[in-house]
C-alpha positions in Angstrom: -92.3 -20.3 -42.8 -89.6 -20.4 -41.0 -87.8 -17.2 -39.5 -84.7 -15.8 -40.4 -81.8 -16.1 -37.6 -78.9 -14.4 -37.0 -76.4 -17.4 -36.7 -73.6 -16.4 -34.0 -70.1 -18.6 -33.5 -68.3 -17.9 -30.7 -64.5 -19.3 -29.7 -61.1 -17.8 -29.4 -58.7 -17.1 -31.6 -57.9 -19.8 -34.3 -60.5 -22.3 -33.2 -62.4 -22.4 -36.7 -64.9 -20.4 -36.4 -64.3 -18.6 -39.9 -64.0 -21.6 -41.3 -67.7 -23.2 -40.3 -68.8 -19.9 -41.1 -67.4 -20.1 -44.9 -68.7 -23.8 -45.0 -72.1 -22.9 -43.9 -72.2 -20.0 -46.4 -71.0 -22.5 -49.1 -73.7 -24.3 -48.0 -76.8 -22.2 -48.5 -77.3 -22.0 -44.7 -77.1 -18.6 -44.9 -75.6 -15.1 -45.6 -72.3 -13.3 -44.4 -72.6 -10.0 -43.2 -69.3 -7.8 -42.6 -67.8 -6.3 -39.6 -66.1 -3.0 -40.2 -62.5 -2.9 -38.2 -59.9 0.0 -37.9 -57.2 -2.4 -38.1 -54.4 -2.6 -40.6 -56.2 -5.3 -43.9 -54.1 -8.5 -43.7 -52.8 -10.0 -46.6 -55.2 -11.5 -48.9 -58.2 -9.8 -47.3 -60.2 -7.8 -49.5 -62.1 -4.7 -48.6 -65.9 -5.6 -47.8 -65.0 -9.2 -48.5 -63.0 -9.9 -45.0 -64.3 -6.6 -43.8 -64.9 -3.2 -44.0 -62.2 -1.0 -43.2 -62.3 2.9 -41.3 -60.1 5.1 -39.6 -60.9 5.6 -36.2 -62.7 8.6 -36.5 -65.1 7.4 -39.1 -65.9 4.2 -36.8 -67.3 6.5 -34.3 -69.6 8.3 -36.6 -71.5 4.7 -37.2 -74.1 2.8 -36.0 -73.5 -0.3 -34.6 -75.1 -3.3 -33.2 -72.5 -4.1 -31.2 -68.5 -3.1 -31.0 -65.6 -4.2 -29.3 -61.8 -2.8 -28.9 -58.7 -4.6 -28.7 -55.0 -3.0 -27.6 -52.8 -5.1 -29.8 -49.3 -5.9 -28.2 -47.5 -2.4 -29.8 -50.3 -0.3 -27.7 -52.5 0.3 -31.1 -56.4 0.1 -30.8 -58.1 -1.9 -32.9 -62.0 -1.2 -33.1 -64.3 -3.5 -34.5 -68.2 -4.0 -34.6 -71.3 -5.0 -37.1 -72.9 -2.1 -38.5 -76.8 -1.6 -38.1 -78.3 -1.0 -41.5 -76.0 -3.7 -42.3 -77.4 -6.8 -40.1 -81.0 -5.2 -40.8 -80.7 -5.7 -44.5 -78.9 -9.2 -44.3 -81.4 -10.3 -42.1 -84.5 -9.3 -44.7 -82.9 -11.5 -46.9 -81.7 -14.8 -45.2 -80.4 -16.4 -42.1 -76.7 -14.7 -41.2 -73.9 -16.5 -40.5 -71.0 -14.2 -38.3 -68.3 -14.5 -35.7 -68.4 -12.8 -33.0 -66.9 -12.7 -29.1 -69.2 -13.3 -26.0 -70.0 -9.7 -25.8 -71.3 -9.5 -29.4 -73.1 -12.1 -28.7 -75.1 -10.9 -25.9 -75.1 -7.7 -27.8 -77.0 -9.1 -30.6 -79.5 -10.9 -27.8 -80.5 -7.8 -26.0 -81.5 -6.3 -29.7 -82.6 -9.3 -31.9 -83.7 -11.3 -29.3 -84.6 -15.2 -30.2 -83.6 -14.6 -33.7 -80.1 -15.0 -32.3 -78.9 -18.8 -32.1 -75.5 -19.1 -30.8 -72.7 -21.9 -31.0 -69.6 -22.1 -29.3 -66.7 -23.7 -30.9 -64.1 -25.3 -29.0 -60.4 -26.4 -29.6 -57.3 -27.2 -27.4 -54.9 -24.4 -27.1 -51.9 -26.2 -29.0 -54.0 -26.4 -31.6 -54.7 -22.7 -31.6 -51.2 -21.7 -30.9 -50.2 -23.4 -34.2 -53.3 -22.5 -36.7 -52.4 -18.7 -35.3 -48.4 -19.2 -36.1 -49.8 -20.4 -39.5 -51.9 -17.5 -40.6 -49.4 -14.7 -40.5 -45.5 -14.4 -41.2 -44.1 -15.0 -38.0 -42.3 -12.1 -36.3 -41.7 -11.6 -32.6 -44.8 -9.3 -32.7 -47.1 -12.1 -34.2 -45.9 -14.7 -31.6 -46.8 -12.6 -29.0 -50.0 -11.2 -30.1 -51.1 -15.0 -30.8 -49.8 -15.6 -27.0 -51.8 -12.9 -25.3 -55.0 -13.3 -27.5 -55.1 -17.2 -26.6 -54.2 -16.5 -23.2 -56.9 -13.8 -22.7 -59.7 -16.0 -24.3 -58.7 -19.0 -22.3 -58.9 -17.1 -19.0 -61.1 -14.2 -19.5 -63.0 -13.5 -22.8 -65.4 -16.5 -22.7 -65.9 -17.0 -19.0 -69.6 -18.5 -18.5 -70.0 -19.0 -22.3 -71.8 -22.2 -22.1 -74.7 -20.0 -19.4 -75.7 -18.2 -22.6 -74.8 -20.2 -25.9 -77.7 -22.9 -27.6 -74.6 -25.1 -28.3 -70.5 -26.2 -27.4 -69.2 -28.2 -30.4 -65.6 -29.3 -30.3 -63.9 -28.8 -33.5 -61.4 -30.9 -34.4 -59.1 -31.0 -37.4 -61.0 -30.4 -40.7 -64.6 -28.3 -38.9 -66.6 -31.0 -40.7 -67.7 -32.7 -37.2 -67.6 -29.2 -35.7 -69.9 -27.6 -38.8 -72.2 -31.2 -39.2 -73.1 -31.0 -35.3 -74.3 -26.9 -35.8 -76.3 -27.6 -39.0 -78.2 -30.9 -37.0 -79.0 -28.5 -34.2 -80.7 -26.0 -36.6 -82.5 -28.9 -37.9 -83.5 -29.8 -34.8 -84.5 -26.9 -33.0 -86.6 -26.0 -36.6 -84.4 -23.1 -37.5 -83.2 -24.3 -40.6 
């Protein structure tokens, strides 16, 4: 029998990693589990859905696996992290499927161990730039929060990536290439 994993996908902002995560859900690969966030629910996102939202002061009264903060471009704090009894009871079930950053990542590693698998997901920053101008309305505050995001992935947030991930895919257009070379390295490696 095979062991459930915890499925990690790495990459910066706008690369696709939500959708290979969706596809591999779809997909029976496995289960999503949801981060809880303290910032503002976007559009279309759905509570415990897209994620599970908190004031600050209850996100410090959890348990987490792992957390991370962001300062958004007005000076607000954005807190975000997987919750304990929440990848525990996921992983009793199936494999998980999540995004996280590099730190998660190694977060999950020093806890979980080699039921982590990771893949890092690749795409050229134009690309990036205009998936992210896409996804919201475009204000001068957007624009410049996609700018500093991409700019602090490309030069800080994934330094040394591929001297801790099982796999770099680049994912082009559509994530079918990027989502059909992650599912043959499961296959390979026996974790699917």
């Amino acid at each position: 029998m095979v062991e459930n994993k915890i499925i990690c996908l790495l990459g910066s902002s706008c690369c696709g990693k939500d959708t290979i995560r969706n596809m591999m859900i779809n997909n029976n690969i496995g289960i999503s589990a949801v981060s809880t966030t303290t910032r503002p629910m976007r559009k279309g996102e759905v509570e415990g859905l897209n994620y599970y939202y908190l004031t600050q002061e209850e996100f410090k009264t959890r348990k987490f696996v792992e957390t991370r903060e962001y300062t958004v471009a007005n000076g607000d704090v954005w807190y975000y992290g997987y919750e304990t009894k929440e990848i525990e009871s996921k992983l009793a079930v199936n494999n998980i499927v999540i995004v996280v950053d590099l730190k998660g990542f190694m977060d999950f590693k020093a806890i979980f161990g080699d039921k982590v698998v990771g893949a890092y997901i690749t795409l050229s920053r134009d690309e990036r730039i205009r998936r992210y101008l896409n996804r919201d309305e475009i204000t001068f505050d957007v624009v410049e929060e996609a700018v500093r995001r991409i700019k602090d992935d490309d030069e800080r947030a994934f330094n040394y990536v591929e001297n801790w991930v099982d796999l770099i895919v680049e994912n082009p257009e559509n994530s079918l290439v990027a989502y059909n070379e992650i599912i043959k390295f499961l296959r390979k490696e026996s974790m699917l």
